[in-house]
C-alpha positions, 0 to 999 in steps of 0.5 A, spaced: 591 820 882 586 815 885 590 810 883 596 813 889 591 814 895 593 806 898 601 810 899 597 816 902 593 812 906 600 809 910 602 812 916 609 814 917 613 808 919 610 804 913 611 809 908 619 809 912 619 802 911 616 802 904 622 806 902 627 803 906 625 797 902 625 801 895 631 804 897 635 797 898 632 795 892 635 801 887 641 800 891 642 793 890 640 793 883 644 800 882 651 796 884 649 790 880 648 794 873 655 797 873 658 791 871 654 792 865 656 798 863 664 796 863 664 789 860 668 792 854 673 795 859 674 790 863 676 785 857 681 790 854 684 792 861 685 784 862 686 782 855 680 778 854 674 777 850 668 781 853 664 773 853 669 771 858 667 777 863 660 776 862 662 770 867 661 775 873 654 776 871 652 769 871 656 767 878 653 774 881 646 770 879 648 763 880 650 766 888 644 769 889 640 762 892 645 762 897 644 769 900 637 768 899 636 762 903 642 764 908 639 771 910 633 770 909 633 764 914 638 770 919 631 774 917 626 769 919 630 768 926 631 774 927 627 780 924 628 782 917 631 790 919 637 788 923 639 782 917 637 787 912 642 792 915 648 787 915 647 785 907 647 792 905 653 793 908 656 788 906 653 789 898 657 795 899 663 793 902 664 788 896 663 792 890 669 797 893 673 791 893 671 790 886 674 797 884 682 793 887 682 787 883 688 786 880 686 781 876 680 777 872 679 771 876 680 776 882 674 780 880 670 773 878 670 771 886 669 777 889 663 778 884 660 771 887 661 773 894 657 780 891 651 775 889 651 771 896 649 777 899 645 781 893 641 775 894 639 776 900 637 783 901 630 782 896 627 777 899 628 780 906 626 787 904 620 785 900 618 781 907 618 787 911 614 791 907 609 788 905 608 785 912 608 793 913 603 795 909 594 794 909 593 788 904 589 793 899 597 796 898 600 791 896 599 791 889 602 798 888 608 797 893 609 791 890 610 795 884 613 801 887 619 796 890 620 792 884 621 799 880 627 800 885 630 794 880 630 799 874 631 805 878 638 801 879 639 801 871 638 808 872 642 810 877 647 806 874 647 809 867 648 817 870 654 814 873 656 811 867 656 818 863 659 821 869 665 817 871 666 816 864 665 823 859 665 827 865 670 826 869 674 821 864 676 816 869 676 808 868 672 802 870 675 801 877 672 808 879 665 805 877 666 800 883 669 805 888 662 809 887 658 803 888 660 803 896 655 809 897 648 804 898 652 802 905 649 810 907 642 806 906 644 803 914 644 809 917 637 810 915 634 803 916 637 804 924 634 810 925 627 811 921 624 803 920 620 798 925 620 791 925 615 787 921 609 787 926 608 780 923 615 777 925 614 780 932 607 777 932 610 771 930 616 771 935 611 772 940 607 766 939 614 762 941 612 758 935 619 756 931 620 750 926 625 748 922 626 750 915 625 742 913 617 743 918 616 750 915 616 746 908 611 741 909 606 741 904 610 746 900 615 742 895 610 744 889 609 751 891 617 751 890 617 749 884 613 752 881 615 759 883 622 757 882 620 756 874 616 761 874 622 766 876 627 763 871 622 765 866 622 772 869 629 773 869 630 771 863 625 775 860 629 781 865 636 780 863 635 777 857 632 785 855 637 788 860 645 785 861 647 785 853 642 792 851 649 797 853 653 792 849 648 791 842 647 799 843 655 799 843 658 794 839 653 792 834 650 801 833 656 803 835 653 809 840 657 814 843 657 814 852 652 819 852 647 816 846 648 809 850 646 813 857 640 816 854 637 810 851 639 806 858 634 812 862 629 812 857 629 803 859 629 804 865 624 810 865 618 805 861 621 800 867 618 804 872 612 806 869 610 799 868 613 796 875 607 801 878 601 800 873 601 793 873 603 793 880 597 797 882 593 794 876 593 787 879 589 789 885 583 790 881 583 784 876 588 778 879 595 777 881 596 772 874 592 775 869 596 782 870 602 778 868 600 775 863 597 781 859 604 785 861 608 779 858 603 778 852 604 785 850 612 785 851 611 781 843 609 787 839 615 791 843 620 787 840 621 790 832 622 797 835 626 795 841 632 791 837 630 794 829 627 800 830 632 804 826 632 811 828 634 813 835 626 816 836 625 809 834 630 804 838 628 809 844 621 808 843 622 800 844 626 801 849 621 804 853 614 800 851 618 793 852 621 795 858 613 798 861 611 790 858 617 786 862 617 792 869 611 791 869 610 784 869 615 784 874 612 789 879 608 784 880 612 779 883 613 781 890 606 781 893 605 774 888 610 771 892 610 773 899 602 771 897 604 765 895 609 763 902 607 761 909 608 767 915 614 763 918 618 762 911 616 769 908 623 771 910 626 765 906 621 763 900 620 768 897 628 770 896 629 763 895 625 762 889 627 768 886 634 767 886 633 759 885 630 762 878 635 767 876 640 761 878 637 757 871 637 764 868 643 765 870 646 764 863 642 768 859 647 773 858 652 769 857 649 765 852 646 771 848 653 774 848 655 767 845 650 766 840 651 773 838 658 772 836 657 765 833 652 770 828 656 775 826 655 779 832 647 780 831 645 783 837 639 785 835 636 778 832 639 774 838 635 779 843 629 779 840 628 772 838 630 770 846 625 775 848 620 773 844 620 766 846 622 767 853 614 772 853 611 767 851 614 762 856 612 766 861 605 767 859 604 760 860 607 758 866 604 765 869 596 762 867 598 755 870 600 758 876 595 759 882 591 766 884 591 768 892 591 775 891 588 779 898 591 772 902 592 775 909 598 775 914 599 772 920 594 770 925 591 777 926 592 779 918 594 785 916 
């Protein structure tokens, strides 16, 4: 396919730091979603309401802000790769510990200090690849390591169904599965290069501090921080309560949930990499407005389809709508942030707007409950408010497609 030859044209490293990258993502997103996929266990094991668990979502993303601008300065000052490989390691080590907390409070702190360092690695691993990649790749590879998020969510319904139904085990050895990304470090030490753009920069002997790289740059922030609020509530708004709707309000079986997860997560995919690759050609802005416009016609088949054939269909075409919208999203925000801020900025802002969205699971849990447990009716009035939220704020913003990288470009 035509659309494909930009990763052909990568040499061998770049295609190694690409999928490194890719891999980080998938792996992170993989370790955050199997806490939605346990959500009613955890609350019956520990005698809570299922509201009062969703609080380890919203405090894994309202810790992300401070991964992103703690690892991402690490990164900065001293290469993207060797930091990279300190947060995976340490996302690892802190979802195994997940698998051993005695009890609900316990679990809660260790999913904070989860999201400390999940919010560090998208920042740095979308800043190595797209440093690594000719600028007329970035559109795709930005949509091949966005779809890493959704092939997370998969990973981690094929470990729901196989810890669950095949192996009959509990919620614990879901956690005990999520310390295998830490195999990931092994091959980021053995097959990844530095940034060519971060060794240019060190060369130069030029470094300034966080406050300096700022100068001029207030506004920006701003801007990509509300405009990733609107994301992630568009993201996790159709995400984090989908496993929960299918099995509170439908009453589906592990297997049905399972399945209706992949068929999400697989429209997610297609999006990621159409709309990603789409940018390139008519605009960074534009691709996301039109993906997040078409999300609205989703809505009734995602939420009241009414058959299983129907409610897959939604699930897989408002995924292609929000994934694609998203793939968009790492070369837009690398695009928009100066060379020696590219490790902090763009993390920063991502997880500043997932910190105001941090709620969303939260608040729609709440809702539903204060409406008869409607699931259906709460999700797709949020998503139908949060799309057109994201339009707006997407048509306001800047378009700086194709900017170059460091002195030499790209």
């Amino acid at each position: 396919m035509a659309w494909l030859s930009p990763l052909r044209e990568l040499d061998a490293s770049q295609r190694h730091t690409v999928f490194a990258s890719f891999l980080g993502w998938t792996l992170d997103a993989f370790d955050f979603f199997l806490l939605v996929f346990v959500l009613g266990d955890i609350a019956t094991d520990f005698h809570v309401h299922k509201t009062e668990v969703t609080l380890g979502i919203l405090l894994t993303l309202a810790a992300r802000p401070i991964g992103a601008l703690l690892f991402g300065r690490l990164a900065d000052r001293f290469g993207r790769r060797p930091v990279l490989m300190v947060d995976v390691l340490l996302f690892s080590v802190l979802e195994l510990a997940c698998a051993f907390a005695p009890t609900l409070t316990v679990l809660l702190v260790l999913r904070f200090a989860f999201g400390i360092a999940m919010g560090g690695e998208w920042g740095i691993g979308a800043s190595l690849a797209l440093e690594s990649v000719p600028v007329k790749s970035r559109g795709l590879v930005s949509g091949l390591l966005q779809s890493g998020y959704p092939c997370g969510y998969f990973l981690g319904a094929v470990a729901y169904w196989v810890v669950f139904d095949v192996l009959g085990l509990n919620w614990r050895a879901m956690f005990v599965v999520g310390v295998l990304p830490a195999l990931l470090v092994l091959y980021l030490r053995s097959k990844v290069p530095e940034s060519p753009v971060w060794q240019a920069s060190q060369a130069s002997g030029q470094r300034r501090n966080l406050l300096d790289s700022m100068h001029g740059h207030w506004k920006r922030l701003l801007y990509m921080m509300l405009l990733m609020m609107a994301f992630n509530m568009f993201s996790h708004g159709s995400q984090d309560m989908y496993p929960t709707f299918l099995k509170s309000q439908l009453h589906l079986g592990v297997g049905t949930v399972t399945v209706l997860t992949m068929l999400l997560n697989a429209g997610a995919i297609v999006g990621g990499l159409s709309f990603g690759a789409w940018s390139e050609k008519i605009g960074r802005r534009r691709a996301m407005i039109i993906a997040a416009l078409l999300a609205l016609p989703c809505i009734p088949l995602w939420t009241h389809g009414g058959s299983l054939v129907l409610l897959g269909l939604g699930a897989f075409l408002i995924q292609v709508m929000v994934q694609g919208a998203w793939g968009i999203v790492p070369t837009y925000l690398n695009e928009l942030s100066p060379d020696d801020m590219r490790g902090t900025l763009p993390g920063f802002a991502y997880q500043l707007g997932n910190l105001l969205a941090a709620s969303t699971a939260t608040a729609q849990s709440w809702l539903a409950d204060h409406s008869g447990g409607n699931y259906a009716l709460v999700m797709a009035s949020w998503m139908a408010v949060v799309a057109v939220l994201l339009a707006l704020l997407a048509w306001l913003g800047p378009e700086v497609r194709g900017i170059r990288f460091g002195k030499a470009g790209s």
